[in-house]
VEXKOL-258714 format. One record per residue (C-alpha): x, y, z. Coordinates in pm, 1 decimal. Example, Ala and Ser with C-alpha at 12.3 -4.5 7.8 and 13.67 -1.06 7.14 Angstrom:
<sites>
+----------+----------+----------+
:     east :    north :       up :
+----------+----------+----------+
:   1230.0 :   -450.0 :    780.0 :
:   1367.0 :   -106.0 :    714.0 :
+----------+----------+----------+
</sites>
This chain:
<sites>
+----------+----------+----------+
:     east :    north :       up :
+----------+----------+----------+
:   1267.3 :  -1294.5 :  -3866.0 :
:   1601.6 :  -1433.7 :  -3976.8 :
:   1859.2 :  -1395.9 :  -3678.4 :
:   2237.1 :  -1515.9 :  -3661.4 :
:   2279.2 :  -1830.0 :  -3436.4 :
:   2517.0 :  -1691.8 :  -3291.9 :
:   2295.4 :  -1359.3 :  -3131.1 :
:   2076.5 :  -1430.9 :  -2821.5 :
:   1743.5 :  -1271.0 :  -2939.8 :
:   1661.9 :  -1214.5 :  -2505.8 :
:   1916.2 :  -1233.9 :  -2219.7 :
:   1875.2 :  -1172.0 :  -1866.0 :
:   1996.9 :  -1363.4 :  -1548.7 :
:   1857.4 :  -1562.0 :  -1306.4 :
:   1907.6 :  -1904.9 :  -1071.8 :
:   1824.8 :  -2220.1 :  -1219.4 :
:   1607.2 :  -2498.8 :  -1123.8 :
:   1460.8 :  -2848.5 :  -1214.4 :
:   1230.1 :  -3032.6 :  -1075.2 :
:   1318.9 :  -3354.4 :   -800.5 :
:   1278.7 :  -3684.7 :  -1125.0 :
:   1239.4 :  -3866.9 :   -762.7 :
:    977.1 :  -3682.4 :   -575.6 :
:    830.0 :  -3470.5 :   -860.3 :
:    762.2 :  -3173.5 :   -612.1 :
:   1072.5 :  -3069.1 :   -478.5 :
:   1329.0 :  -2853.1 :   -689.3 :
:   1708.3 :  -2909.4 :   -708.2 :
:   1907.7 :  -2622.0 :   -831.7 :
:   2142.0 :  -2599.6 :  -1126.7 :
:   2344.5 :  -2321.8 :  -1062.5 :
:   2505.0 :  -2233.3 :   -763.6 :
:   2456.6 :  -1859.5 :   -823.5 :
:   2215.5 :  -1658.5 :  -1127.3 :
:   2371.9 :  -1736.2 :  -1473.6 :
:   2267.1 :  -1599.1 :  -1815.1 :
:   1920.6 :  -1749.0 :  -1979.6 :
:   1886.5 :  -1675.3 :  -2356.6 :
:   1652.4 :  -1678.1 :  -2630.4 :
:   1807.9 :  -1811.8 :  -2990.0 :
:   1647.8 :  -1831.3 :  -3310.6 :
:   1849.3 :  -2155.7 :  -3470.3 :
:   1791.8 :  -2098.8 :  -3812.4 :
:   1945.4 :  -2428.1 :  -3902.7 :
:   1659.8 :  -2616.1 :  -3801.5 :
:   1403.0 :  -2324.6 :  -3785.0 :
:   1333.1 :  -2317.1 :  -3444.3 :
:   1376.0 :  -2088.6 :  -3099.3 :
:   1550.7 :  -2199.8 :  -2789.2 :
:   1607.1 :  -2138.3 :  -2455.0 :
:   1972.4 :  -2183.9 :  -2350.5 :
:   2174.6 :  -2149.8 :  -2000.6 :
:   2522.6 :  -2277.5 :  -1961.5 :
:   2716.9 :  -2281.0 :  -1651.8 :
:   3056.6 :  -2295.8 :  -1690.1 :
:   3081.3 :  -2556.8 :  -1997.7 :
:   2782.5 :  -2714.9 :  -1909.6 :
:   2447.5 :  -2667.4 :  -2047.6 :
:   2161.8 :  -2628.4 :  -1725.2 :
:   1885.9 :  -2525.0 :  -1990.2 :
:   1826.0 :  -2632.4 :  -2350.3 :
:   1486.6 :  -2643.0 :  -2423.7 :
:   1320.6 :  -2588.6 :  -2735.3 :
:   1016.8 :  -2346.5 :  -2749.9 :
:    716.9 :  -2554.6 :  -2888.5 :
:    391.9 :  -2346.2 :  -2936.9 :
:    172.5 :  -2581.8 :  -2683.9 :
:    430.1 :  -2458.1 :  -2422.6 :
:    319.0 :  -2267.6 :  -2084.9 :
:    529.2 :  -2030.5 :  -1889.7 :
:    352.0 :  -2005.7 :  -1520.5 :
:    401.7 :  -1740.9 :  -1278.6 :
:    424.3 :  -1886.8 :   -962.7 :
:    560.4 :  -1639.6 :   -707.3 :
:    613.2 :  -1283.9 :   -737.9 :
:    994.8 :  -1398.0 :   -865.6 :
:    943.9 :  -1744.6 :   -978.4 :
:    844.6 :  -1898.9 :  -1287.2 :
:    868.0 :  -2253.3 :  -1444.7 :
:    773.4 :  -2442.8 :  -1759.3 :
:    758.0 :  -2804.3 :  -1856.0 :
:    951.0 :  -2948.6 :  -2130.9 :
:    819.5 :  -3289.8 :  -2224.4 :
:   1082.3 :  -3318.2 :  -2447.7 :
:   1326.5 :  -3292.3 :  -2223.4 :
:   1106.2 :  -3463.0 :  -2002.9 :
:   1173.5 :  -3249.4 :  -1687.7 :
:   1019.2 :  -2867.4 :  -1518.1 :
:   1239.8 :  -2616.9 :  -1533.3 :
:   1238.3 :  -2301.2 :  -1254.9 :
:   1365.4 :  -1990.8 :  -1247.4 :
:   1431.2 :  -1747.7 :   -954.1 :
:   1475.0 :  -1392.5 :  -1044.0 :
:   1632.4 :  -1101.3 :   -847.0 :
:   1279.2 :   -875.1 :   -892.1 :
:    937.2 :   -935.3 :  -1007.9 :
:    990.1 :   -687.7 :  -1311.6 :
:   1261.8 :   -926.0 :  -1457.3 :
:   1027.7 :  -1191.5 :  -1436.5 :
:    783.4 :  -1047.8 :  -1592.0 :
:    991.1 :   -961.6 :  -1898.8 :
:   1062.5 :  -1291.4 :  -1915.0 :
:    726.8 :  -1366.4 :  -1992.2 :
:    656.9 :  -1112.9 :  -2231.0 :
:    951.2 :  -1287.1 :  -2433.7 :
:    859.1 :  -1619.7 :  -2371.6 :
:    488.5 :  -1557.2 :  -2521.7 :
:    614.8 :  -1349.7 :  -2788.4 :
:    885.4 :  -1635.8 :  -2881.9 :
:    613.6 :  -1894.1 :  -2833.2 :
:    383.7 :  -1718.3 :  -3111.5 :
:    635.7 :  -1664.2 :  -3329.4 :
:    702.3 :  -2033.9 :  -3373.1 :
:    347.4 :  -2101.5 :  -3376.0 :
:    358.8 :  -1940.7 :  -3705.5 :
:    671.3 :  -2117.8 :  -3799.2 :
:    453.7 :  -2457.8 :  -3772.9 :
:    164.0 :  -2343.3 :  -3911.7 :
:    331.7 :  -2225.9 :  -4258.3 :
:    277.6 :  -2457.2 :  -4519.1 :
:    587.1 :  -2468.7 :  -4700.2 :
:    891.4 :  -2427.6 :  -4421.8 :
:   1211.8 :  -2319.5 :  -4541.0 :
:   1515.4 :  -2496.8 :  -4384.0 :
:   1291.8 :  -2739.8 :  -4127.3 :
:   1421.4 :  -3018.8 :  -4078.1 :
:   1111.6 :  -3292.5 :  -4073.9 :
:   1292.4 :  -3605.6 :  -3936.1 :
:   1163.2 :  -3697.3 :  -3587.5 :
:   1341.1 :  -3667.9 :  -3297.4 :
:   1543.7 :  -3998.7 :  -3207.6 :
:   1877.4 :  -3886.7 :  -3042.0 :
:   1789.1 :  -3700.9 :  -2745.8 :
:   1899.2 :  -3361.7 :  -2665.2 :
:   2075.3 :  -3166.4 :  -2886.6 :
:   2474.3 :  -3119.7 :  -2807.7 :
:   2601.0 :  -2704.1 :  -2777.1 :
:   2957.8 :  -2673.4 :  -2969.8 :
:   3198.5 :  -2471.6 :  -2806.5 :
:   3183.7 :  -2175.0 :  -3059.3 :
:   2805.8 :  -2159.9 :  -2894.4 :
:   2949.6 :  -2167.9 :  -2514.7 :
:   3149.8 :  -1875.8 :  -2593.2 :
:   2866.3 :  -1664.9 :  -2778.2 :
:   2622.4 :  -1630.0 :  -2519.3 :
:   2542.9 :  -2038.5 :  -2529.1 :
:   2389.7 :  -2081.5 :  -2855.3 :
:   2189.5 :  -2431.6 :  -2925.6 :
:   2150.1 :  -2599.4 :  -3244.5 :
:   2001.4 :  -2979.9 :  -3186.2 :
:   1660.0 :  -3089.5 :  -3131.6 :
:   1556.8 :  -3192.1 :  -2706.3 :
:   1499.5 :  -3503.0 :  -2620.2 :
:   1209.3 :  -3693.2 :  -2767.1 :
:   1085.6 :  -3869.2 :  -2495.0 :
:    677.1 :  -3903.7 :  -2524.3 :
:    542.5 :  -3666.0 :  -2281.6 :
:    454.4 :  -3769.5 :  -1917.8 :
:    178.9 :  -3594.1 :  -1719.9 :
:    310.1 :  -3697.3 :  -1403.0 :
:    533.7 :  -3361.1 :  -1463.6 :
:    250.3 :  -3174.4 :  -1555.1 :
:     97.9 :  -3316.1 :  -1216.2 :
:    377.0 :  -3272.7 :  -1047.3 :
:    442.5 :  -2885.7 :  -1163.9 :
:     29.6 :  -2840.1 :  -1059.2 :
:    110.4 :  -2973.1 :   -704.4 :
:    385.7 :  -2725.2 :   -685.8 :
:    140.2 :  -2458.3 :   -772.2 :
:    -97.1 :  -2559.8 :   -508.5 :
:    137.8 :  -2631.4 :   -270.2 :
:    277.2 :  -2309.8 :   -291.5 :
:   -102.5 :  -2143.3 :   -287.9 :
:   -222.3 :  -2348.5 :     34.2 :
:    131.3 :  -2248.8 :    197.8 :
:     75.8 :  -1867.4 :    138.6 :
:   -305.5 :  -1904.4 :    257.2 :
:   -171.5 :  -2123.5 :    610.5 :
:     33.7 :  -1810.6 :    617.5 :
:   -242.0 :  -1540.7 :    553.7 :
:   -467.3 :  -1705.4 :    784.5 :
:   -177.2 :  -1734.2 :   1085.1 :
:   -175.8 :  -1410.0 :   1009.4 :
:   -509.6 :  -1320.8 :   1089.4 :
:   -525.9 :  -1515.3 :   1336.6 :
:   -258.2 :  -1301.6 :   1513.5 :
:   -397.5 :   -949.6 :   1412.2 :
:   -745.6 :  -1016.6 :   1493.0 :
:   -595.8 :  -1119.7 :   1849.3 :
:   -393.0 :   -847.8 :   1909.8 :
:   -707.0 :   -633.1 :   1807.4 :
:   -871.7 :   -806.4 :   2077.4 :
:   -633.3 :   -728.8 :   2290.2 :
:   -632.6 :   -339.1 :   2256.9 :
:   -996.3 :   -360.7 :   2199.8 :
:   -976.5 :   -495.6 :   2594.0 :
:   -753.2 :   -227.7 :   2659.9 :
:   -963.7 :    104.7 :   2552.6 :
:  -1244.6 :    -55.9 :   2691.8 :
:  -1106.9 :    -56.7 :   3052.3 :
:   -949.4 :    270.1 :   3001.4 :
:  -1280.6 :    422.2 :   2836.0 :
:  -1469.8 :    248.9 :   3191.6 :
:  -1198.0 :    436.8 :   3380.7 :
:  -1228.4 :    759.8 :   3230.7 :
:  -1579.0 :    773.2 :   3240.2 :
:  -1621.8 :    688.9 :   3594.2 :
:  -1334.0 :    958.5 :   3642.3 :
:  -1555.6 :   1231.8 :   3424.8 :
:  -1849.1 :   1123.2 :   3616.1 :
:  -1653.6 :   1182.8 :   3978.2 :
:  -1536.6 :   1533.1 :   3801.1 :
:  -1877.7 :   1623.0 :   3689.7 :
:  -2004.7 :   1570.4 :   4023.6 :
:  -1730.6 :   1792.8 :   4207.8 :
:  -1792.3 :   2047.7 :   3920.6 :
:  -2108.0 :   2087.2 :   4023.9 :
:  -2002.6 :   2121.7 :   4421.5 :
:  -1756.3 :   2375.2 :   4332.0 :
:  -1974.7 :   2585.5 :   4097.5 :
:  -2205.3 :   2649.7 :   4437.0 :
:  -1915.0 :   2675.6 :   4619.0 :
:  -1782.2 :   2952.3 :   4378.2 :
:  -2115.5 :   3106.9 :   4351.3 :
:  -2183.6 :   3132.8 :   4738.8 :
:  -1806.7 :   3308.7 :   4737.3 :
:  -1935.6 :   3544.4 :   4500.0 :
:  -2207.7 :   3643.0 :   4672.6 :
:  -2006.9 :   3658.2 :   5036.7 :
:  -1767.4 :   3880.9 :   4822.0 :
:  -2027.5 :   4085.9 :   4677.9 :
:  -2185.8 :   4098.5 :   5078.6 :
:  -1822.2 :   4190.8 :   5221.2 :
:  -1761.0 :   4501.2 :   4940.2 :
:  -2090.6 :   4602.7 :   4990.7 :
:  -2039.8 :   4606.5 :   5372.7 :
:  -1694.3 :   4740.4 :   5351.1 :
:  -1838.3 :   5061.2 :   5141.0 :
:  -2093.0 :   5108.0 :   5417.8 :
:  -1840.5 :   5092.7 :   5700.8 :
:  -1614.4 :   5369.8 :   5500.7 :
:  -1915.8 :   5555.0 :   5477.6 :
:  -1919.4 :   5570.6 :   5863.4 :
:  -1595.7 :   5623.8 :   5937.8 :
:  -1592.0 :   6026.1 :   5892.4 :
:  -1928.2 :   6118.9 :   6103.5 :
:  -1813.6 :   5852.9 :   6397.2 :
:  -1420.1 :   5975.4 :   6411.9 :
:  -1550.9 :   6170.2 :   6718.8 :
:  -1621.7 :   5860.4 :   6878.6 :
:  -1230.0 :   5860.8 :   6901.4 :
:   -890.7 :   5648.0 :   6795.0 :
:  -1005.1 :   5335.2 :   6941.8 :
:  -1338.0 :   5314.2 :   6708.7 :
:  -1136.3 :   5374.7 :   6388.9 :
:   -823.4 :   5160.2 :   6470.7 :
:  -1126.4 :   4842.4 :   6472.1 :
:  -1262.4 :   4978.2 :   6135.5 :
:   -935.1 :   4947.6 :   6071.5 :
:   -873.9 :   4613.1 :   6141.8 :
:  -1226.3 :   4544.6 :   6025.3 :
:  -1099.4 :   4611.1 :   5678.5 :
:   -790.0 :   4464.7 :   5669.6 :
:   -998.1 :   4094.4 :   5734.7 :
:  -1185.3 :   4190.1 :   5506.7 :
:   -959.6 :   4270.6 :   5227.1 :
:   -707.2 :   3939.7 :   5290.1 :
:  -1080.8 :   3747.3 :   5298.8 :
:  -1137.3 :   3880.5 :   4934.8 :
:   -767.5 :   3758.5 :   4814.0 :
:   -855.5 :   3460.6 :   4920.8 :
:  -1184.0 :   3420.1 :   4758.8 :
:  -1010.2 :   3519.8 :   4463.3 :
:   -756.3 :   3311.1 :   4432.6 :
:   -964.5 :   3033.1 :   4576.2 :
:  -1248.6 :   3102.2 :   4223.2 :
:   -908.2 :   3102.5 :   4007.7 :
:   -818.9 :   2726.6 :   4132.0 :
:  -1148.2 :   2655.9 :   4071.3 :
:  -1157.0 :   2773.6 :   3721.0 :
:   -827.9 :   2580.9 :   3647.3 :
:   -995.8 :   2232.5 :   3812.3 :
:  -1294.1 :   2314.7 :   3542.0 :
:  -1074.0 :   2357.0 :   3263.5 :
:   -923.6 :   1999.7 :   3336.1 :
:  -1247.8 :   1874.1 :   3329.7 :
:  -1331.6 :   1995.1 :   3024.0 :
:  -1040.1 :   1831.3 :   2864.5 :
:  -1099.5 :   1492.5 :   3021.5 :
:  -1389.6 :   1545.0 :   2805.2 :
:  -1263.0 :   1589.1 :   2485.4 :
:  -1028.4 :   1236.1 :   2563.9 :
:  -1292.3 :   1010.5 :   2640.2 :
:  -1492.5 :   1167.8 :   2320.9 :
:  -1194.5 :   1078.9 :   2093.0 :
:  -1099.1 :    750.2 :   2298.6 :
:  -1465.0 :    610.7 :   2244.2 :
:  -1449.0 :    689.8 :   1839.6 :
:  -1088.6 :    491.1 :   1857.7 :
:  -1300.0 :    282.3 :   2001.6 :
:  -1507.6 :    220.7 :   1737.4 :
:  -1307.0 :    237.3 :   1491.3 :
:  -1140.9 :    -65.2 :   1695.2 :
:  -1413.5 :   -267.7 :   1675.5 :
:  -1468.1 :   -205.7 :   1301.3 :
:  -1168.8 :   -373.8 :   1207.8 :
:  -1174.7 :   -676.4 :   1436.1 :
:  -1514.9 :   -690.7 :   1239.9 :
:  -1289.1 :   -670.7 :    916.5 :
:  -1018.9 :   -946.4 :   1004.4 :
:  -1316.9 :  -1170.1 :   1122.2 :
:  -1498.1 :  -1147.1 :    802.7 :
:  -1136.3 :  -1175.4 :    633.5 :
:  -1046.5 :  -1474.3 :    840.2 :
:  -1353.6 :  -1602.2 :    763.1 :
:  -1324.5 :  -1587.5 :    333.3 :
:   -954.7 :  -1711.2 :    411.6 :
:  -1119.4 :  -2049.3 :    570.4 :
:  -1388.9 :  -2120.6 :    277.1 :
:  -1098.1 :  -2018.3 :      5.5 :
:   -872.0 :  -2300.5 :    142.4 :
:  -1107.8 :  -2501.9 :    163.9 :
:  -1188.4 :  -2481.4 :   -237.3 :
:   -830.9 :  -2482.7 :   -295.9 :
:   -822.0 :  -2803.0 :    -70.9 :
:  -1110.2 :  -2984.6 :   -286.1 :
:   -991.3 :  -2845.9 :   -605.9 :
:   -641.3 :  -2943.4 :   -549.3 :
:   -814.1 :  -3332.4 :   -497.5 :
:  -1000.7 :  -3317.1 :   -835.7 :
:   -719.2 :  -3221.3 :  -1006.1 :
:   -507.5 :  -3508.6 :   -865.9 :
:   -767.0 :  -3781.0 :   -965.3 :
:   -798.8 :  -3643.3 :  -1290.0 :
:   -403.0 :  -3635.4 :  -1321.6 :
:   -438.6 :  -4065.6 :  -1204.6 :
:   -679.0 :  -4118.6 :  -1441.9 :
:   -481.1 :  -3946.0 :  -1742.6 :
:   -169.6 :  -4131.4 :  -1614.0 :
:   -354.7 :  -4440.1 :  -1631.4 :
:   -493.6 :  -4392.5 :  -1975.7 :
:   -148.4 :  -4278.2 :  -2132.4 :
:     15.6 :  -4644.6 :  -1949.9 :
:   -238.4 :  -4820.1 :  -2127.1 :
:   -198.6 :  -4633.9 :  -2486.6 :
:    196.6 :  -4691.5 :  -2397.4 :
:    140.8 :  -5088.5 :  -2393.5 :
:    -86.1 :  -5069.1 :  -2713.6 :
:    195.0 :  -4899.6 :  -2891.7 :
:    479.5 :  -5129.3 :  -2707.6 :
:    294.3 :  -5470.2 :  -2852.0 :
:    216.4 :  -5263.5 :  -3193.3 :
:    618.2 :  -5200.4 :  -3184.9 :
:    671.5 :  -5618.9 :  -3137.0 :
:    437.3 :  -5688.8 :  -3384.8 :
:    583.2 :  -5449.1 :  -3677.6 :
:    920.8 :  -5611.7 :  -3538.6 :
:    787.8 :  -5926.4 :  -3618.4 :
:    667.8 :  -5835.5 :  -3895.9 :
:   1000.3 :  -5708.8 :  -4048.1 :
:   1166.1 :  -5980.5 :  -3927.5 :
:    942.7 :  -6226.5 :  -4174.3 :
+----------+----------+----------+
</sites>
């Protein structure tokens, strides 16, 4: 795919960051706000490239090798290590969609010059090895989207960037599990807490239902012996009217008692009435205490379910730091003993440099 040097095959924007040469772990930004990062084909020298430039300077110019990794290491964060330019670059992006498209170009960019090196015959590659460092961006290429055209820096790769881009990574893991686990730790006790809570107010309404049951009962036989005294009073007030006629001769002072008789009678009636109605209001409440403590004791459970949950969850959180704890140890002494190995193949090929000097010089 033959592209002008001066079109950016992928743009989008994000901040830019490189990793501490010092401390290896911490990252030191490049730009002070998100700046273009582009994708170039330079078909001078047959190669793709990954340029930023803020202002007039150059913050990225990296050339895409197919052994290169782009890791994901936050939902908006990505880096990659360029042993050529023997540093880690970072980027911060504004959502975790751009980020991904990054990637997707990045791969797709990174298999594309796979197949560049893997032709046999390469048009227009230039073969001599790297000796001058990185690669200097004319203006023309500033001021069309900050094209590169040079080879990076030819440094021999260190791992100690590798290491130090893998302690990144598991710092950044162990940080989000201390998190998760705080986390936990806080929802399983305010769980407790409300679990605490219904309890006591379960205890309370149950002792309340029982007290309620128990006066239900009192006032059904209370209500039933009204009945019956009503039923008793009717029935005795029908008998009285019955003898009002056939004893009227007994005269005015008989009938103004009856009288009487059935006016204490009647207001005794209203008042069993309205006394069963209160009653029947009481049992209603009842009834709906009820129903609460029924759906307070499934809340209840359901309660206690998920403190179950965030135990078990606290639990997994524990062992998984743990493994990321002992795996983050293997990979460091694996990282010492490749550092060592690559200081020692360093000072073979420093005295074979002395001794082809020497050579040449005789």
């Amino acid at each position: 795919m033959e592209l002008k040097t001066e079109q950016p095959i992928f743009t989008t924007r994000a901040h830019v960051f490189q990793i501490d040469p010092n401390t290896k772990k911490n990252w030191l930004p490049s730009s002070k706000q998100a700046v273009t990062v582009s994708f170039f084909f330079d078909s001078t020298r047959n190669s793709y490239r990954i340029i930023s430039v803020d202002g007039s300077k150059a913050i990225i110019n990296s050339t895409i090798s197919s052994t290169m990794t782009f890791t994901k290491t936050s939902q908006k964060f990505g880096q990659w290590a360029d042993t050529r330019a023997n540093t880690v670059y970072g980027l911060g992006f504004s959502t975790e969609m751009e980020l991904n498209k990054f990637i997707e170009e990045f791969e797709r960019v990174k298999e594309a010059a796979l197949e560049i090196t893997s032709e046999p015959s390469k048009k227009g590659i230039d073969s001599t090895p790297v000796q001058n460092g990185s690669a200097k961006i004319t203006n023309n290429e500033i001021n069309h989207a900050k094209q590169s055209s040079g080879d990076s820096t030819g440094s021999i790769p260190n791992p100690v960037h590798i290491m130090a881009s893998s302690d990144a990574q598991l710092k950044y893991e162990n940080d989000r599990l201390k998190i998760a686990l705080a986390q936990s730790s806080n929802n399983a006790k305010k769980w407790e807490l409300e679990l605490q809570t219904l309890k006591n107010n379960n205890a309370r309404l149950t002792t309340a239902l029982q007290e309620s049951t128990s006066n239900v009962e009192e006032w059904k036989r209370q209500l039933s012996a009204y009945k019956e005294e009503n039923v008793r009073l009717k029935k005795r007030m029908k008998e009285l009217e019955a003898t009002v006629e056939p004893e009227a001769q007994n005269g005015h002072s008989d009938t103004a008692e009856l009288e009487s008789r059935v006016q204490e009678l009647t207001l005794a009636h209203k008042n069993k009435d309205q006394e069963v109605e209160g009653l029947s209001k009481r049992l209603e409440e009842v009834s709906g205490l009820a129903e609460e403590n029924t759906r307070l004791s499934s809340e209840l459970e359901k309660t206690t379910s998920n403190v179950d949950a965030l135990t078990s969850r606290l639990t997994d959180l524990e062992e998984k730091l743990q493994q990321e704890r002992a795996t983050r140890e293997e990979n460091s002494t694996q990282m010492t003993t490749l550092h060592e190995q690559l200081g020692s193949t360093l000072e073979q090929l420093a005295s074979l440099h002395i001794h082809l000097g020497k050579s040449l010089n005789h």
